[in-house]
VOPAGU-2260 file (C-alpha; in pm, 1 decimal, decimal comma):
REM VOPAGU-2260
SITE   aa  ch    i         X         Y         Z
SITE  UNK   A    0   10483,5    9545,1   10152,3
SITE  UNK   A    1   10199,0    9527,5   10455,2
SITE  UNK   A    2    9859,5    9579,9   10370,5
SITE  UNK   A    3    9715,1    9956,8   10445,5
SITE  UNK   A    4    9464,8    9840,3   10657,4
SITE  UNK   A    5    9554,9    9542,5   10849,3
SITE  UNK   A    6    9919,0    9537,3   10776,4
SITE  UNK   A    7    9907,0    9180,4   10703,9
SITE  UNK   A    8   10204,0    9073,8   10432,9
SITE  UNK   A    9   10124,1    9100,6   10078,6
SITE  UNK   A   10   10170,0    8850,3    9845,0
SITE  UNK   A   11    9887,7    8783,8    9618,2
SITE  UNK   A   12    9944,9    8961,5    9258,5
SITE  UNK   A   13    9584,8    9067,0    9067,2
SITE  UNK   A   14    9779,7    9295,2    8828,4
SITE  UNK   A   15   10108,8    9440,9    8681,8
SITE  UNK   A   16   10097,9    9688,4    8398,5
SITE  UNK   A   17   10487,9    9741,1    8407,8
SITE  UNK   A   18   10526,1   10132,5    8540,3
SITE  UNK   A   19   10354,3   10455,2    8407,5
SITE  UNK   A   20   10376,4   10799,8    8497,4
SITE  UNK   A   21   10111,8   10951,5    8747,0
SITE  UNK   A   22    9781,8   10934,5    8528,7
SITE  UNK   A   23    9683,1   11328,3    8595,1
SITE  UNK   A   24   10021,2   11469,7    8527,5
SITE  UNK   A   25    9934,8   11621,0    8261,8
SITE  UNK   A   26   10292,6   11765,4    8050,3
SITE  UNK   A   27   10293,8   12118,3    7846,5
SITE  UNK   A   28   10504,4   12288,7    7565,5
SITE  UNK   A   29   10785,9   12341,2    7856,5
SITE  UNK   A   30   10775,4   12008,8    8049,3
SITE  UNK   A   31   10719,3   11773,5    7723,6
SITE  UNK   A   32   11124,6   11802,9    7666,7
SITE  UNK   A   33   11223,6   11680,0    7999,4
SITE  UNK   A   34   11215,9   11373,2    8128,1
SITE  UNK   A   35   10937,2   11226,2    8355,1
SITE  UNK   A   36   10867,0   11025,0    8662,9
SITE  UNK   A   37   10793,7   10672,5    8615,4
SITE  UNK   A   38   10646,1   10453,6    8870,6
SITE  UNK   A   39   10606,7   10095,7    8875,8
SITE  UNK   A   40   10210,5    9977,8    8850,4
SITE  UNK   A   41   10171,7    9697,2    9033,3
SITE  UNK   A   42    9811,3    9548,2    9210,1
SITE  UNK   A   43    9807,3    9289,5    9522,5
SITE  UNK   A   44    9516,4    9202,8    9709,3
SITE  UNK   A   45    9553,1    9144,8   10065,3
SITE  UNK   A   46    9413,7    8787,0   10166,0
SITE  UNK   A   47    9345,7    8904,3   10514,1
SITE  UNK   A   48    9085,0    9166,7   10499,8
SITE  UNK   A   49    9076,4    9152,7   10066,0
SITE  UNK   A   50    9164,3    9487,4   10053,4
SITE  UNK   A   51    9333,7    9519,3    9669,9
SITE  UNK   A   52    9607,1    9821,5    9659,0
SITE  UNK   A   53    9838,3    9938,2    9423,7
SITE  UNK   A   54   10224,9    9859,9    9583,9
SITE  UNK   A   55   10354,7   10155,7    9715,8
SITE  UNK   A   56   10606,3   10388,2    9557,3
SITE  UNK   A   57   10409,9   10722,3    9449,4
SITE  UNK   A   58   10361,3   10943,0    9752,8
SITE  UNK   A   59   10009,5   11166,3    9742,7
SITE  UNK   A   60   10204,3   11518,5    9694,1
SITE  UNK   A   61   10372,5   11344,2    9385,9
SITE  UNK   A   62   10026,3   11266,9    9260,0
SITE  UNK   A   63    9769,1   11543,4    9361,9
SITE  UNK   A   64   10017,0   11863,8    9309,8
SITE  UNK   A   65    9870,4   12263,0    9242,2
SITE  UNK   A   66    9834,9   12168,1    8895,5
SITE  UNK   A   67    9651,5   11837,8    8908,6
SITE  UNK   A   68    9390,7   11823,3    8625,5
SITE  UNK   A   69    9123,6   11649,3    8693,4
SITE  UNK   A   70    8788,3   11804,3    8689,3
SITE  UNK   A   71    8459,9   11667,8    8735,8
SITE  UNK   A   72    8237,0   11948,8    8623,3
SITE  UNK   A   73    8272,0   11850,6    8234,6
SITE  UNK   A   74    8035,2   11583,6    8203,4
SITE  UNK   A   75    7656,5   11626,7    8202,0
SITE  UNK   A   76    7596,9   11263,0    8297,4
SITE  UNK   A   77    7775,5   11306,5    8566,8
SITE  UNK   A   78    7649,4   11656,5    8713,7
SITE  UNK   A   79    7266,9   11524,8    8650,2
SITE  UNK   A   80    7377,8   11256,2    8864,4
SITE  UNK   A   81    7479,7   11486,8    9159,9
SITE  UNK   A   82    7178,7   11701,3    9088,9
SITE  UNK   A   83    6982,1   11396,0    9155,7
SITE  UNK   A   84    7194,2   11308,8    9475,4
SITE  UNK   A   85    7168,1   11656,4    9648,0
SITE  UNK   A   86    6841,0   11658,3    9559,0
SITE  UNK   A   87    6760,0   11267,6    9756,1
SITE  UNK   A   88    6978,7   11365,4   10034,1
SITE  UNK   A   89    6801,6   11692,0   10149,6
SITE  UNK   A   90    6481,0   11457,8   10125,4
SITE  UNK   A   91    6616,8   11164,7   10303,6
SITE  UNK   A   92    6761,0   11311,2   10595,6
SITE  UNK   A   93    6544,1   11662,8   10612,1
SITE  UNK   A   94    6833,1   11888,7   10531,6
SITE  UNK   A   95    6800,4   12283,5   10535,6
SITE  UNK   A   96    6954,6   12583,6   10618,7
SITE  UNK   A   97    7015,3   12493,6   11027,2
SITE  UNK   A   98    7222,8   12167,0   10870,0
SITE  UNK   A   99    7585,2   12176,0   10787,2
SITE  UNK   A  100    7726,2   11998,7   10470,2
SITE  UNK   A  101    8057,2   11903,8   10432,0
SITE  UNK   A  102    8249,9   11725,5   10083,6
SITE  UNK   A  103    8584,9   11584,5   10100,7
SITE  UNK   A  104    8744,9   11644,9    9773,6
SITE  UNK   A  105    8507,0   11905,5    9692,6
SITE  UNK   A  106    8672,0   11894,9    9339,4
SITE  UNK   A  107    8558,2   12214,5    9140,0
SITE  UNK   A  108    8236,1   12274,6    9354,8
SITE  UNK   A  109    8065,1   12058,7    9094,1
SITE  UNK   A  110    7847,1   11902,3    9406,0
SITE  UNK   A  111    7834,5   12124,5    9640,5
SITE  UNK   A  112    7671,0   12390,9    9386,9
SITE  UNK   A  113    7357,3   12225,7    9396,1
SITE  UNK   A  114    7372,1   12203,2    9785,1
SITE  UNK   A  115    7422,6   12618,5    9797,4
SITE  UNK   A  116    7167,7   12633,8    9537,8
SITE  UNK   A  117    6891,1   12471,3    9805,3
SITE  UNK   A  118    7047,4   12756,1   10084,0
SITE  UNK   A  119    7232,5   12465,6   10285,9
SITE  UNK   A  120    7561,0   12568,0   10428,0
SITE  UNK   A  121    7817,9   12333,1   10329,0
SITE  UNK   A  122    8247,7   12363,0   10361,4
SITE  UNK   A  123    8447,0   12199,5   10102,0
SITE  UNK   A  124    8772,2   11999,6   10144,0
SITE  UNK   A  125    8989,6   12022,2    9879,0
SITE  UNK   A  126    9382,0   12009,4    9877,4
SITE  UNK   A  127    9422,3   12122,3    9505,1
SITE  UNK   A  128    9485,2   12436,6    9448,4
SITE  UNK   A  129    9353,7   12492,8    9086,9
SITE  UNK   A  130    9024,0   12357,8    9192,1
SITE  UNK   A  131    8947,6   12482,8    9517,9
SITE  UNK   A  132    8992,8   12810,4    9315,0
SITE  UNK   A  133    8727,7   12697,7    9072,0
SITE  UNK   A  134    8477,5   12592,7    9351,0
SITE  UNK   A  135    8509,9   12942,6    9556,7
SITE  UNK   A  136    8458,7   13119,0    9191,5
SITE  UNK   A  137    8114,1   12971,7    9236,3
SITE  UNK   A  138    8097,0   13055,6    9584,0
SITE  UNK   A  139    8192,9   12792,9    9796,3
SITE  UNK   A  140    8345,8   12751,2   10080,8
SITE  UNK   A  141    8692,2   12567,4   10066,0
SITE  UNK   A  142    8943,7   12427,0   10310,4
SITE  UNK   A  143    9227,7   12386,9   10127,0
SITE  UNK   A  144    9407,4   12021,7   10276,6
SITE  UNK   A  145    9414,2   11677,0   10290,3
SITE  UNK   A  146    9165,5   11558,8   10485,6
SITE  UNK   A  147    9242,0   11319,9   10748,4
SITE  UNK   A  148    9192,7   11289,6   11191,6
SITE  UNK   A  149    9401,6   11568,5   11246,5
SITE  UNK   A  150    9204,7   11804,5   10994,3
SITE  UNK   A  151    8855,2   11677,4   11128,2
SITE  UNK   A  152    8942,3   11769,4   11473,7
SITE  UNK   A  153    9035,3   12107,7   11358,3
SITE  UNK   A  154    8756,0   12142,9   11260,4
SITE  UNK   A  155    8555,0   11972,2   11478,3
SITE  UNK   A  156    8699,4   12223,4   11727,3
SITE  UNK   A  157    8579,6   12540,0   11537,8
SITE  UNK   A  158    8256,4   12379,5   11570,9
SITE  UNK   A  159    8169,6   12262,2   11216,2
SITE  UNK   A  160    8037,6   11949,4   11250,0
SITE  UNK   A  161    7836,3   11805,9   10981,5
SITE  UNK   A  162    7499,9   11653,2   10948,3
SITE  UNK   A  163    7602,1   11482,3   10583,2
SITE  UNK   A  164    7948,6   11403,0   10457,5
SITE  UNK   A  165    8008,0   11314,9   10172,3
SITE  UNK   A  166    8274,5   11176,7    9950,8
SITE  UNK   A  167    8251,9   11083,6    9584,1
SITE  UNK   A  168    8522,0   10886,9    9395,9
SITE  UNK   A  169    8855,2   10990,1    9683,5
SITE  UNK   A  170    8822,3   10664,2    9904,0
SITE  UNK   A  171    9025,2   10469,9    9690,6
SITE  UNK   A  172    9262,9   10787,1    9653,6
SITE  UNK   A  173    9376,5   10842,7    9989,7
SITE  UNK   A  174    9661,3   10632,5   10101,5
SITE  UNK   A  175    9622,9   10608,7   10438,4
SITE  UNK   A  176    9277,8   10489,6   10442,8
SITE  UNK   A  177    9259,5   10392,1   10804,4
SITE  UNK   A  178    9316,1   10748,8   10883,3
SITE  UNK   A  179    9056,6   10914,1   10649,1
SITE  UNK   A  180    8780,3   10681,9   10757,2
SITE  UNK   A  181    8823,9   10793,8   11089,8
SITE  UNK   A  182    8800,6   11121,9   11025,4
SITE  UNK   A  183    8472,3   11114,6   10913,5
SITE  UNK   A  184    8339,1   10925,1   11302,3
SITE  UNK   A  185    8500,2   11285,5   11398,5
SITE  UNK   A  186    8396,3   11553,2   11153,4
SITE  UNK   A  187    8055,9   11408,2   11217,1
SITE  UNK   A  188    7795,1   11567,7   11439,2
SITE  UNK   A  189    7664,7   11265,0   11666,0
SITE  UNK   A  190    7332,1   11180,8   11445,5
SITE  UNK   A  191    7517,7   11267,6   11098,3
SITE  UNK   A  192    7590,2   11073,2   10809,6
SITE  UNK   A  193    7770,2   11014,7   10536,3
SITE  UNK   A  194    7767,7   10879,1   10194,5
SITE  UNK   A  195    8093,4   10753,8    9998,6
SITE  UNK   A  196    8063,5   10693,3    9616,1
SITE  UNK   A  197    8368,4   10409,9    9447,8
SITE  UNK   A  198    8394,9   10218,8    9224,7
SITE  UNK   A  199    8258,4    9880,7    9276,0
SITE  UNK   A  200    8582,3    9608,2    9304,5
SITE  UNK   A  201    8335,4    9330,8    9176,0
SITE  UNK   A  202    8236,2    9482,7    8867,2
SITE  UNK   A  203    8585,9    9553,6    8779,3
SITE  UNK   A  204    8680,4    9171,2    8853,8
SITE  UNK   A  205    8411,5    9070,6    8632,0
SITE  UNK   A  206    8454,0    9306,4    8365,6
SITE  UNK   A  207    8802,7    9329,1    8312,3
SITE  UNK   A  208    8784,3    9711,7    8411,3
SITE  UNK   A  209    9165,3    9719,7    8434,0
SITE  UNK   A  210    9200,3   10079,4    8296,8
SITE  UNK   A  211    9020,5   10184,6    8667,4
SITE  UNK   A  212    9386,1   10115,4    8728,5
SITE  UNK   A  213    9659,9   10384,8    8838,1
SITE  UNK   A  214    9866,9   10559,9    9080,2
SITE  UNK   A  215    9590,7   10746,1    9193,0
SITE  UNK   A  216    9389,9   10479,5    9298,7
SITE  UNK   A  217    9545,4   10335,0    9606,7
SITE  UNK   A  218    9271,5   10088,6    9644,9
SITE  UNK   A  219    8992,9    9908,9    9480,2
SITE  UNK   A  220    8698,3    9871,1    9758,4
SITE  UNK   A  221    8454,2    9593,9    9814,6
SITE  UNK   A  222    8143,6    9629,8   10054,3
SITE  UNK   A  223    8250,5    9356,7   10276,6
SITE  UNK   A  224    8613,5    9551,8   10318,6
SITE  UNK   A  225    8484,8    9886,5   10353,5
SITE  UNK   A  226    8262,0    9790,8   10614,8
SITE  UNK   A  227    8568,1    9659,3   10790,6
SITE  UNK   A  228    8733,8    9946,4   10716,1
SITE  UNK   A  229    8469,4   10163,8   10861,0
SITE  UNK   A  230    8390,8    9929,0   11164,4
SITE  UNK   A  231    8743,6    9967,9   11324,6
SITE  UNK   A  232    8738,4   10360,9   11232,7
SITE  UNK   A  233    8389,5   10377,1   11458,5
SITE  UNK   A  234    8192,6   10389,6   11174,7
SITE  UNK   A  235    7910,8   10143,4   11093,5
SITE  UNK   A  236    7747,3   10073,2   10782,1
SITE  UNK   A  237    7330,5   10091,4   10751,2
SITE  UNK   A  238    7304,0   10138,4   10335,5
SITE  UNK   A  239    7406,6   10049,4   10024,1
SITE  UNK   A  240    7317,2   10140,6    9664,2
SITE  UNK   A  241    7475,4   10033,6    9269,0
SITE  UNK   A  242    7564,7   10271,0    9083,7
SITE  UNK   A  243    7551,8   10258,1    8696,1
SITE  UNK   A  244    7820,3   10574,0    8749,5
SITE  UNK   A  245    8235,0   10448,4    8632,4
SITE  UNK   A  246    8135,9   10142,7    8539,8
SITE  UNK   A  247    7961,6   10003,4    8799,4
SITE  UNK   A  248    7978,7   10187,1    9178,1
SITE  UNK   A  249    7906,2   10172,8    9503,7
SITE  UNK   A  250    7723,6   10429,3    9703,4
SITE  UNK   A  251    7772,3   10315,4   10087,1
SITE  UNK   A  252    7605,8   10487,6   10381,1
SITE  UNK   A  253    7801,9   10526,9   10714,3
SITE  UNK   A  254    7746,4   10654,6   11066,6
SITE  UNK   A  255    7914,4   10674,4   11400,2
SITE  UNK   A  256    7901,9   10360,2   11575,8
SITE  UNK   A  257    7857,9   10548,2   11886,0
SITE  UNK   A  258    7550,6   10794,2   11811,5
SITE  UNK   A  259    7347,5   10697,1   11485,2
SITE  UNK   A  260    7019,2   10631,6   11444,0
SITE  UNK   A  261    6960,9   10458,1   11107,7
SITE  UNK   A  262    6805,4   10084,3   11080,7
SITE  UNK   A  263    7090,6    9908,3   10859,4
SITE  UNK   A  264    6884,5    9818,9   10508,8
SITE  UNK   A  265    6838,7    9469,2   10437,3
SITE  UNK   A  266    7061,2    9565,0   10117,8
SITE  UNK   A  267    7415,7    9579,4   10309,0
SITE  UNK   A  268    7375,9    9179,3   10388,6
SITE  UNK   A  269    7212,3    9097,3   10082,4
SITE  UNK   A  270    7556,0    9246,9    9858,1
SITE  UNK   A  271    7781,4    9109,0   10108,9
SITE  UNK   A  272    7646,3    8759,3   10017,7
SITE  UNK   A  273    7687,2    8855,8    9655,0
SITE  UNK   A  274    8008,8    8944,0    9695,2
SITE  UNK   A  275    8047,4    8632,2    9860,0
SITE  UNK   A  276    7921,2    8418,3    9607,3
SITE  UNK   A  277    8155,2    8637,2    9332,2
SITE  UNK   A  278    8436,6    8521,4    9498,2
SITE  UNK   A  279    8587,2    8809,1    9611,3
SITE  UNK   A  280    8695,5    8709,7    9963,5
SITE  UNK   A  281    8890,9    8408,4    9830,6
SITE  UNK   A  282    9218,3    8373,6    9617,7
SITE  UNK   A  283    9124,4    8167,0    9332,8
SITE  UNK   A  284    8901,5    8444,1    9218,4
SITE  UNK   A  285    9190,9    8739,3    9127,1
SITE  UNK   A  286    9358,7    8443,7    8943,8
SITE  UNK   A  287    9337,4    8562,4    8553,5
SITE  UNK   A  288    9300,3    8874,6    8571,7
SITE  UNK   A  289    9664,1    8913,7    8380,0
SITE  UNK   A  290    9583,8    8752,2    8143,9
SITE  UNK   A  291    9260,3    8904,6    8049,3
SITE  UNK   A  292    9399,9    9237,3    8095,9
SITE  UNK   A  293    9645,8    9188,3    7858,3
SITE  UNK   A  294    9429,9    8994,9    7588,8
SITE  UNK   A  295    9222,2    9383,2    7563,3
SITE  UNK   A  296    9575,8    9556,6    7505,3
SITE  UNK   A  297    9672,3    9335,8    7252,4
SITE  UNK   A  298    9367,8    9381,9    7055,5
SITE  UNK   A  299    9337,0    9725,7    7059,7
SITE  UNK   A  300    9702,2    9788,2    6992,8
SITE  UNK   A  301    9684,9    9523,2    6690,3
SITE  UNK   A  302    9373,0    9759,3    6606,7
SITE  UNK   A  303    9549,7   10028,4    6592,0
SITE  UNK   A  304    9821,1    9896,4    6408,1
SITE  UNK   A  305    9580,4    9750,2    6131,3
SITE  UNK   A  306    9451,1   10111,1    6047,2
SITE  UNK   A  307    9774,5   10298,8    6056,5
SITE  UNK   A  308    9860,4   10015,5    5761,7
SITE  UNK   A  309    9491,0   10054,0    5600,4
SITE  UNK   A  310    9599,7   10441,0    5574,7
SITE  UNK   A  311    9285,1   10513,3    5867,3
SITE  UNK   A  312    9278,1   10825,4    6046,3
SITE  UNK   A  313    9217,3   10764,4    6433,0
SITE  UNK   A  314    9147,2   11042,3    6690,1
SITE  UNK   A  315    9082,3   10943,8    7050,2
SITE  UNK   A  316    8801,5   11150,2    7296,8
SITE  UNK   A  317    8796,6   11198,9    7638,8
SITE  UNK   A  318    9184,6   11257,1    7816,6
SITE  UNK   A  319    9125,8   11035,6    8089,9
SITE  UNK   A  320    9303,3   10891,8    8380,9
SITE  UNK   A  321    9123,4   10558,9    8281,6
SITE  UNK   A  322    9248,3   10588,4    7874,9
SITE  UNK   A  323    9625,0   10647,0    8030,5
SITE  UNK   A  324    9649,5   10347,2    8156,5
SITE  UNK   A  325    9531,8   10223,4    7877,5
SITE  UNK   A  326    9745,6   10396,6    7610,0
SITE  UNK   A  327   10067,2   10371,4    7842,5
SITE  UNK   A  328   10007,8    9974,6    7887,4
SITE  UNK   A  329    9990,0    9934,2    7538,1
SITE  UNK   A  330   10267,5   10142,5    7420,6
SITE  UNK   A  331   10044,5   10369,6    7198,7
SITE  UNK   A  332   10214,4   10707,3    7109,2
SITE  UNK   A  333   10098,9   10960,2    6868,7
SITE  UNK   A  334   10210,3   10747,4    6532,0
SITE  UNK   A  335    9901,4   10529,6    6609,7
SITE  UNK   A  336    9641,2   10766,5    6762,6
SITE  UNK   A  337    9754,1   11159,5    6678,2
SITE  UNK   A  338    9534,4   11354,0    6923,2
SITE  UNK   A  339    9292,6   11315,7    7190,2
SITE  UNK   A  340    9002,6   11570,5    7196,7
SITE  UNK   A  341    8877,6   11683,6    7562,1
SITE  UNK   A  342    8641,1   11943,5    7680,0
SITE  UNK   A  343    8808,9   12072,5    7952,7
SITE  UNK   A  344    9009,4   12377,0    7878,6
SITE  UNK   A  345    9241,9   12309,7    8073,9
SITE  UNK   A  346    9390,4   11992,7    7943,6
SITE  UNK   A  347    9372,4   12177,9    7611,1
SITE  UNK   A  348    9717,3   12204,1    7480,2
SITE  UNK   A  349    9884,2   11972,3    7683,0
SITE  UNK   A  350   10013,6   11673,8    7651,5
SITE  UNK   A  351    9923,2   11305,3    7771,3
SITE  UNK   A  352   10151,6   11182,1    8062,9
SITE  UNK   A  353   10392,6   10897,4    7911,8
SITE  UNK   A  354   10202,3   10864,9    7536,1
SITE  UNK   A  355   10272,7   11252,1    7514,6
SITE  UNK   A  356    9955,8   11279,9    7245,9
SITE  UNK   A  357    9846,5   11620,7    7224,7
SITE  UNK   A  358    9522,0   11724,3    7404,3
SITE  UNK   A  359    9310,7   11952,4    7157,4
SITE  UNK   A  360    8997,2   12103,2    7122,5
SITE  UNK   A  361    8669,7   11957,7    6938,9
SITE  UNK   A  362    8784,9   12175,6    6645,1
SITE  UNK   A  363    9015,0   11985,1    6543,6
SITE  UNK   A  364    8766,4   11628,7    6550,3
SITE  UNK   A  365    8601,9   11825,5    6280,5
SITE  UNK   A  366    8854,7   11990,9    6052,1
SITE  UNK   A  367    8999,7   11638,0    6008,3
SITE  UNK   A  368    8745,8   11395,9    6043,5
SITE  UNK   A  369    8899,1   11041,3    6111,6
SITE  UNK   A  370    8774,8   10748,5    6008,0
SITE  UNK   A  371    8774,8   10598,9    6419,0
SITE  UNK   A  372    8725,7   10798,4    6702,9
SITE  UNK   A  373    8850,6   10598,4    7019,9
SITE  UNK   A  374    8620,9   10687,0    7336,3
SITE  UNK   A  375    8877,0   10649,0    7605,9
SITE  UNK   A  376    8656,4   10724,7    7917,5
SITE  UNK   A  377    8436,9   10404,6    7783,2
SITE  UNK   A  378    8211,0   10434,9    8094,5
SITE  UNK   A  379    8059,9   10775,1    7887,1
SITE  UNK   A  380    8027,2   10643,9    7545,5
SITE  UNK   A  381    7727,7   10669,5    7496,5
SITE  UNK   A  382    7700,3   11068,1    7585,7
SITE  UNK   A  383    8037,1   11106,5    7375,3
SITE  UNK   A  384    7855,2   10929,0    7127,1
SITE  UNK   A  385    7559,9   11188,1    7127,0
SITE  UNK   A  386    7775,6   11483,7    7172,8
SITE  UNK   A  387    7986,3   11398,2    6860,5
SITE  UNK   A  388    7683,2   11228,6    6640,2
SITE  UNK   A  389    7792,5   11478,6    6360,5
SITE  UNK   A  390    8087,3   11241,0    6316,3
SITE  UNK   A  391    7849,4   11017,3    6147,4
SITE  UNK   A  392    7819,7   11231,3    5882,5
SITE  UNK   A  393    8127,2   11159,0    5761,9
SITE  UNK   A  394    8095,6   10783,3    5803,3
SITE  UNK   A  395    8325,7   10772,2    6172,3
SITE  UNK   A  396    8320,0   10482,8    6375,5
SITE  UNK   A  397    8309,4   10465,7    6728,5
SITE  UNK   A  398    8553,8   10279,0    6968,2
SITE  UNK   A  399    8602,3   10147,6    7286,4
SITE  UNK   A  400    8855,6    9884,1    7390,0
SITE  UNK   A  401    8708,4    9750,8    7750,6
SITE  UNK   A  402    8626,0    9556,2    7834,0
SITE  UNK   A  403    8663,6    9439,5    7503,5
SITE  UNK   A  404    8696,9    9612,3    7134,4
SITE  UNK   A  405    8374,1    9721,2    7049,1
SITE  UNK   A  406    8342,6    9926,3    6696,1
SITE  UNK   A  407    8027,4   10085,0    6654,2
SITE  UNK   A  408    7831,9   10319,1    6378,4
């Protein structure tokens, strides 16, 4: 395999966690007695341009289909944090109702709510089908496709240019990355911005953040590769903020190399020398990472064990792209861990992809009240761990397995 952006050979390993079926394909009372896809789940890291990418085998239409369930208006944390974003944004770069707004992978409308809400016109891009429908129920805008060059000179075309683009948590989903950068030095009106939101590659390094890992994440971004990224896309980079958001991400600010105005921040070179110093642009660094990886599925699967011989009741919270990988790595099926509880209606009554544990409502937490509740989605635990405090009545214990296990009151 050649890299995705540089096409330089491949040969460096970080990671394999065997195969897995795609982490969102969710199964139901129909699909749960046929077989499924399986797809190997391997990491390399390119030692050209350190781009780190999953090896390729899952196509995007096999991954993001009409009934793709992931949706990212469940989680207060998380819509208080694009309250906060809209809201710094409008400020920062004098946004009103003669500016355009545009989100790639508009999701459910969960951002672009707060953008309508301020009378900004804003278009969302959204290939899904089940959640471009939820966005336009709140009265949204969506294009429904993949976005890419060919899409932004569409629109382009039609006029719709945008003075902010945005796109939270899809860079590392899109597979040809090279493409979907440069869409965005298109789509752009010649003084516009835009922001991109990822996962940070050196916190998951240094905190085993493994479970980050799966189909759907084609690559796991550094600042000093998606500025490289950007740069031959026509992009430049003049910003940078860390996240506390998925464990640890990046917020990187972008525009065209042929038209923006922005001073770059002293921030962009100051993380580029962290990243640096952390050892990210050099070989020795991705060495271990197996190793430690498979130390956390070991425990938590010998934890698991331990209780189902102690007679313990475990539930898990939160189905997760992040607690598949987990619960496929580790062979867990619903012997050891007998439902997962999750918000969203419509993972309710479904089944986990590969485990096959039952998704169920918060009903059920309560009418059987195990002794462990496992917080899959550890990045929210402490919100989970609000939202179900009346598990303390009965004496439940909390727990998370990464980046170690962690059992708390």
């Amino acid at each position: 395999m050649k890299c995705r952006h540089c096409a330089a050979p491949l040969g460096l390993t970080l990671l394999d966690l065997g195969s897995a079926p795609p982490s969102n394909a969710y199964l139901t009372e129909q699909t749960l007695h046929a077989p499924e896809k399986w797809f190997p789940l391997r990491v390399l890291v390119c030692e050209q341009c350190w781009l780190v990418q999953t090896e390729d085998f899952a196509r995007a239409n096999e991954l993001f289909g009409a009934e793709y369930a992931y949706v990212s208006g469940f989680s207060s944390t998380w819509l208080a944090h694009c309250e906060r974003y809209v809201a710094d944004m409008a400020a920062r770069f004098a946004l009103d109702s003669g500016s355009h707004v545009v989100e790639v992978a508009a999701n459910d409308g969960y951002l672009l709510q707060y953008v309508r809400a301020r009378g900004i016109p804003c278009t969302g891009i959204e290939p899904t089908a089940s959640t471009a429908a939820a966005a336009r129920a709140k009265g949204i805008e969506v294009v429904e496709d993949f976005f890419g060059t060919r899409l932004a000179q569409a629109l382009a075309a039609e006029g719709r240019q945008a003075d902010l683009m945005m796109a939270n948590n899809v860079l590392a989903h899109v597979p040809d990355i090279n493409d979907f950068a440069a869409g965005f030095a298109i789509l752009l009106k010649p003084q516009g911005v835009a922001t991109f939101e990822f996962p940070h590659l050196m916190r998951l390094v240094a905190e085993n953040q493994f479970d980050t890992i799966y189909h759907e994440h084609f690559s796991y971004l550094s600042l000093g590769t998606v500025s490289r990224i950007f740069a031959s896309a026509g992009l430049s980079v003049f910003d940078v903020e860390e996240l506390p958001t998925h464990g640890g991400s990046l917020r990187v600010f972008a525009q065209r190399a042929d038209g923006g105005r922005q001073p770059r921040s002293s921030r962009v070179d100051a993380l580029l020398q962290r990243e640096a110093d952390a050892g990210l642009f050099a070989a020795a660094t991705y060495a271990g990472f197996q190793v430690r990886a498979d130390r956390v599925k070991n425990d938590f699967l010998a934890f698991l064990l331990q209780m189902k011989r102690e007679g313990k009741r475990v539930a898990a919270y939160g189905a997760a792209a992040k607690g598949n990988t987990l619960l496929n790595y580790a062979g867990v099926r619903p012997d050891l861990i007998p439902f997962v509880v999750d918000r969203n209606p419509a993972k309710q009554g479904k089944y986990l992809p590969g485990s096959r544990i039952p998704v169920v409502g918060e009903e059920r937490m309560k009418k059987t009240r195990p002794d462990h509740i496992v917080i899959l989605p550890w990045n929210l635990r402490e919100e989970v761990m609000a939202q179900l405090g009346y598990a303390k009545d009965w004496g439940a214990q909390f727990v998370t397995a990464v980046p170690q296990l962690e059992i708390r009151q």
